[in-house]
C-alpha positions as CSV (number, residue, x, y, z in Angstrom):
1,X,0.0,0.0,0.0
2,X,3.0,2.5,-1.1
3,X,1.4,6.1,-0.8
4,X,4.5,7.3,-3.3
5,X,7.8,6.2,-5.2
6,X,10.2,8.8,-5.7
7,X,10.8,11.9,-4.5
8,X,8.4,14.0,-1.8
9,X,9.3,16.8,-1.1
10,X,9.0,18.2,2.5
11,X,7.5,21.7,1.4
12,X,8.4,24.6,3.2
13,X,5.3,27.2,4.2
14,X,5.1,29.9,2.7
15,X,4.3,33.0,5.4
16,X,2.9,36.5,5.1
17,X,3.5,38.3,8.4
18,X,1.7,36.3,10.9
19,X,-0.1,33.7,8.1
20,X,0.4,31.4,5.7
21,X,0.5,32.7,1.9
22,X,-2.0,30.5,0.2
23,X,-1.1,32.7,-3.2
24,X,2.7,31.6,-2.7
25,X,1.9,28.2,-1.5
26,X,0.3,27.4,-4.6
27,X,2.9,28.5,-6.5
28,X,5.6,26.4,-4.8
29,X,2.6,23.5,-5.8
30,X,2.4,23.8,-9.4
31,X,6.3,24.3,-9.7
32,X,6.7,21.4,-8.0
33,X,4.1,19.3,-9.8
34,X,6.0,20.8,-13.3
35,X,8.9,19.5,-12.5
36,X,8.5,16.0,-11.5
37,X,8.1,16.4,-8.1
38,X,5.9,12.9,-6.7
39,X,4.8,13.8,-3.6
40,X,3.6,16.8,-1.8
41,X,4.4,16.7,2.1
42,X,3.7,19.7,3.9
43,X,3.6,20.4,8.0
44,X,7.0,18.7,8.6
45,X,9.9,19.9,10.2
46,X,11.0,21.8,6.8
47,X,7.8,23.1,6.6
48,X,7.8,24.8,10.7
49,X,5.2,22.5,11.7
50,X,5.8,23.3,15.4
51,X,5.5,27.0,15.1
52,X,2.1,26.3,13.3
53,X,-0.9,26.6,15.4
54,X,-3.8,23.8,14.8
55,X,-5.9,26.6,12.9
56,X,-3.2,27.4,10.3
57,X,-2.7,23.4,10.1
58,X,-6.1,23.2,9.2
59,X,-5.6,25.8,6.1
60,X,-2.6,24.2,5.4
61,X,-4.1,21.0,4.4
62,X,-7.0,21.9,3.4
63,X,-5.6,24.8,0.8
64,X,-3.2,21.6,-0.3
65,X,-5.4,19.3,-0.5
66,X,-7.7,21.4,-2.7
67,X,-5.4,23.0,-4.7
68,X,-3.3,20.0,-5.5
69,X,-6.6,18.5,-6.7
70,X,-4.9,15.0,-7.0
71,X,-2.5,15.3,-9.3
72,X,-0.1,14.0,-7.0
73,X,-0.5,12.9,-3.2
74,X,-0.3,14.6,-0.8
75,X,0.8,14.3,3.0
76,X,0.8,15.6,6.2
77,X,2.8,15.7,9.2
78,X,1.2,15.2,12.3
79,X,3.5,14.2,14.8
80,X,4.4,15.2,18.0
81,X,5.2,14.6,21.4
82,X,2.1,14.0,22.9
83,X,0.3,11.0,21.7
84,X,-3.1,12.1,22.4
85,X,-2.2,15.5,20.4
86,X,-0.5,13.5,17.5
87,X,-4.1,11.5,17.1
88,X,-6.1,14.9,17.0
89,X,-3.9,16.3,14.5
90,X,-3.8,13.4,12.2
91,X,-7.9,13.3,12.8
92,X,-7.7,16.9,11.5
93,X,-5.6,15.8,8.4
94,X,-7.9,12.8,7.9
95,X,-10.9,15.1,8.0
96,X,-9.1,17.6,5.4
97,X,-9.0,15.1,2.7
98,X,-5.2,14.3,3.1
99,X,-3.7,10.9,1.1
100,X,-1.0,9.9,4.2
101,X,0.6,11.0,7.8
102,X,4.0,11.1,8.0
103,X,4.5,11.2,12.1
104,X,7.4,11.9,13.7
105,X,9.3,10.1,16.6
106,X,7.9,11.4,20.0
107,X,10.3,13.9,21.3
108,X,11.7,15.4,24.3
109,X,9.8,12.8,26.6
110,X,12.4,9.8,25.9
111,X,9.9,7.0,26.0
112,X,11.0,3.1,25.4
113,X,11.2,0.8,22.4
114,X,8.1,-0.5,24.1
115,X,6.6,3.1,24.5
116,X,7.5,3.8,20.8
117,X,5.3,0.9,19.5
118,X,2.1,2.0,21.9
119,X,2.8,5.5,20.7
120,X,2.1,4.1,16.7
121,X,0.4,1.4,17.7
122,X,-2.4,4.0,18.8
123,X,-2.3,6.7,16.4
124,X,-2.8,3.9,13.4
125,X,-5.7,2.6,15.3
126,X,-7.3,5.8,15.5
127,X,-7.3,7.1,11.3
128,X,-8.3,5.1,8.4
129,X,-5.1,6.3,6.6
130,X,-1.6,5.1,5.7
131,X,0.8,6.2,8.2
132,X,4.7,6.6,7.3
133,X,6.6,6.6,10.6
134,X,9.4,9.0,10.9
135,X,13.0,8.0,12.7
136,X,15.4,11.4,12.7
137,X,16.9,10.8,16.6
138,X,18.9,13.9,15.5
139,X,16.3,15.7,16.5
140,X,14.3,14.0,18.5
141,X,16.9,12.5,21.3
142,X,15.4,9.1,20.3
143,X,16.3,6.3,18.3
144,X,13.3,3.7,16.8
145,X,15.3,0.4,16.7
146,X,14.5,-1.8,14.0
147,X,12.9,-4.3,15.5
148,X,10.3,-1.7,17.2
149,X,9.8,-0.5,12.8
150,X,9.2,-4.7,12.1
151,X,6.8,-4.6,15.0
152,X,4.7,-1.6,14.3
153,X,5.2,-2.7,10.0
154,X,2.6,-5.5,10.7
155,X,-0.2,-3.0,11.3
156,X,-2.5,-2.8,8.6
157,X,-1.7,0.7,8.0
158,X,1.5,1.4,9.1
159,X,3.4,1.0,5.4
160,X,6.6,2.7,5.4
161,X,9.1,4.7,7.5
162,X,11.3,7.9,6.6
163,X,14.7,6.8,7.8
164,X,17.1,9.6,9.1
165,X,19.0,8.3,11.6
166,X,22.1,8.3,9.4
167,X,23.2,4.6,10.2
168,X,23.9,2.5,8.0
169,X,25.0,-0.5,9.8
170,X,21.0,0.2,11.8
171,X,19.2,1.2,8.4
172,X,20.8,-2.3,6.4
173,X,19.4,-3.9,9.8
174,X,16.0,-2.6,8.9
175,X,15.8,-4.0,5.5
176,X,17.2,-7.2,6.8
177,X,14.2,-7.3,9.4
178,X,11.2,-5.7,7.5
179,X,8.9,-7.4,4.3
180,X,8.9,-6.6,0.7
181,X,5.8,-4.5,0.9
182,X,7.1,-2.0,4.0
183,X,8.3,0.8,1.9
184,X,11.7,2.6,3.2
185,X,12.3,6.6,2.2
186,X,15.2,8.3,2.5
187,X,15.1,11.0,5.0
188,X,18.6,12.3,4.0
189,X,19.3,14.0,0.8
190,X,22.8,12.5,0.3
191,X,22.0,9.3,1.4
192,X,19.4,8.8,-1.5
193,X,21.4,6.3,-3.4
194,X,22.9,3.7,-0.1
195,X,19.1,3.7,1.2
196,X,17.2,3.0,-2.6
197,X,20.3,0.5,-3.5
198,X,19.2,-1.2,-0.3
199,X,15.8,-1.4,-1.6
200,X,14.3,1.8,-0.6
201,X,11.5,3.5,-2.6
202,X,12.1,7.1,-2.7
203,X,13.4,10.2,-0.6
204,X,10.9,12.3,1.6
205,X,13.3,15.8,0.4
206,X,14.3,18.9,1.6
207,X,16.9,19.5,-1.2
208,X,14.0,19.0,-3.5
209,X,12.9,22.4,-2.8
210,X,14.9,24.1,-4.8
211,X,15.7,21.4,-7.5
212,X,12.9,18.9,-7.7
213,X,13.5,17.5,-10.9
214,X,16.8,16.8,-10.0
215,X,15.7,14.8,-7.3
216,X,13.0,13.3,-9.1
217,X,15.9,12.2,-11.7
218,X,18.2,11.0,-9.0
219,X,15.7,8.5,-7.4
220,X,13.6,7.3,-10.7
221,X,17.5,6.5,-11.6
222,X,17.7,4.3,-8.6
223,X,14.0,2.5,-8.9
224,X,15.2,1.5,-12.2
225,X,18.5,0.3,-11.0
226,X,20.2,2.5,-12.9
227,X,22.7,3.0,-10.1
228,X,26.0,4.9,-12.3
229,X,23.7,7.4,-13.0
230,X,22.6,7.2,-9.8
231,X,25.8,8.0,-8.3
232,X,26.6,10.3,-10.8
233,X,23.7,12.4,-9.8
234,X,24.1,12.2,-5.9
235,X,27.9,12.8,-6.6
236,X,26.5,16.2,-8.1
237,X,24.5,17.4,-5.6
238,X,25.6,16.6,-2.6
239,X,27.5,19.9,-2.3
240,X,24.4,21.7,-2.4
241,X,23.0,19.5,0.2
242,X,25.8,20.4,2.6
243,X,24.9,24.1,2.2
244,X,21.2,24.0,2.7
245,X,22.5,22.0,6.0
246,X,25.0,24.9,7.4
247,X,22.5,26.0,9.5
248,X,19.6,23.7,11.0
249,X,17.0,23.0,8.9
250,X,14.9,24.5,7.6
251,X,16.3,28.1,7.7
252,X,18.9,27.4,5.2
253,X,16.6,26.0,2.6
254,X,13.7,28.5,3.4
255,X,16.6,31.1,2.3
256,X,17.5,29.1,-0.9
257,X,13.3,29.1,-2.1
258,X,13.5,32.8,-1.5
259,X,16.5,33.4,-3.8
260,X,14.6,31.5,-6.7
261,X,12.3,34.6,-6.3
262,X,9.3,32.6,-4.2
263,X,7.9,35.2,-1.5
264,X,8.1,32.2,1.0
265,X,9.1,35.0,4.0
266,X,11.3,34.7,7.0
267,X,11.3,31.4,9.4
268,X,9.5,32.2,12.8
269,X,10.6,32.5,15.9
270,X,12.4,30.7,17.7
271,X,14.7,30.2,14.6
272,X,16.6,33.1,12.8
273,X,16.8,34.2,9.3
274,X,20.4,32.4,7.3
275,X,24.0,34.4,8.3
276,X,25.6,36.2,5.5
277,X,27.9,33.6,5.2
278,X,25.3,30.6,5.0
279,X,23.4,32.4,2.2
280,X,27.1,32.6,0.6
281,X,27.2,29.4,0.7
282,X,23.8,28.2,-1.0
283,X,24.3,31.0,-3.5
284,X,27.7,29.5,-4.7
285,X,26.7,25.6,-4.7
286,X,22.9,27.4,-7.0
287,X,25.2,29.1,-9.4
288,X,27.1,25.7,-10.2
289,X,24.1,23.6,-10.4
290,X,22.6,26.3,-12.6
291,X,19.5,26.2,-10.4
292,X,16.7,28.4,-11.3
293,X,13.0,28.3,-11.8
């Protein structure tokens, strides 16, 4: 029950002072959809999702869902670290006619293998629609173990994970562990290729912001095994990636839509607009990809 193959791209919002810019939002939408893009996932951690109050999720999704129109899916993040919260938001996606959940790790509270699972276990029981767990201990001081993602992959509608953690030796582990049909996504940019050669079905993107169908090209390269050209293309932008990493995500990359000439706005509070330098950075690594709209 794969909700996508290929590349989603974790959309940043869009904001207008103190709301979301639905005019922007839609342009970032049909840019996206031009250009190959196979997935729309918005309220994620590139797209500020915990700066968002419920009422702007609400628009969010709805203004996506309606706008989008199903020419590709479209998914929501509604994770957090509360798991009575996490149900009520993914209730509110449900409601708003979204195609998928992607739902983040629980953070801050530091629960168990054992908590993880009950955490899942009781959001998937609570929606009618495919869920896509999310494992970035990065960010969220906890690591899901691979046998907790084989456990929880035997739900009905629990049918893929966004892997982040950056380890290989754990993410091989995973594959080892889950079935055929449990579909794996990159939740690293430069780790596209290892993850798909593995047997991974796309790349949930932030990269892919500000070159879709590059990343579009990258991992339809590696569903079709075509992995020299594969390399070839994560080899080529991978610098890029660094530099929309400089700073924590997803200020960098919020900076990079802007210089393409999308009205996207600042990043809220508590993060900071890009330093001189970062935005030095991105602008050198766009001027040798020759990225544009």
């Amino acid at each position: 029950m794969s909700i996508f193959k290929g590349s989603g791209v974790a959309l940043i919002t869009p904001f207008k002072e103190d709301t979301i810019n639905i005019e922007v939002l839609r342009q970032l939408i049909d840019w996206h959809i031009e250009n190959g893009t196979d997935a729309i996932i918005v309220s994620g951690t590139t797209g500020e999702a915990s700066t968002m109050t419920q009422a702007e999720k609400k628009i969010l999704f709805t203004e996506t869902v309606n706008y989008v129109n199903k020419r590709v899916p479209v998914i929501a993040g509604t994770g957090t670290n509360s798991t009575k919260t996490a149900i009520e938001n993914s209730l509110l996606a449900q409601e708003c006619g979204v195609d998928g959940l992607l739902v983040v790790t629980p953070y801050y509270n530091k629960c168990t293998q054992e908590g993880l699972y009950l955490h899942f276990e009781a959001i998937a029981n609570a929606v009618a629609l495919p869920l896509i767990l999310y494992n970035v201990p990065s960010r969220t001081s906890v690591n899901m173990l691979p046998q907790t993602v084989a456990r929880l992959s035997k739900i009905d509608n629990i049918v893929g994970i966004k892997e982040a953690s950056g380890d290989i030796v754990q993410i091989t582990e995973l594959f080892r562990l889950i079935g055929a049909d449990f579909d794996v996504y990159s939740g690293n940019d430069d780790h596209v290729l290892p993850i798909m050669a593995l047997g991974g079905v796309g790349v949930i993107t932030t990269v892919g912001n500000i070159i879709p169908k590059l990343v579009h090209e990258l991992s339809l390269r590696c569903l079709n095994n075509q992995l020299t050209d594969a390399r070839a293309l994560q080899f080529k932008i991978n610098p890029l990636v660094q530099s929309v990493f400089a700073e924590v995500n997803p200020i960098p990359i919020k900076a990079a839509v802007q210089k393409l000439g999308f009205e996207v706005g600042n990043v809220r509070l508590p993060l900071t607009p890009a330093t001189d330098g970062t935005l030095a950075r991105i602008e050198k690594e766009m001027l040798a990809l020759e990225v544009s709209r």
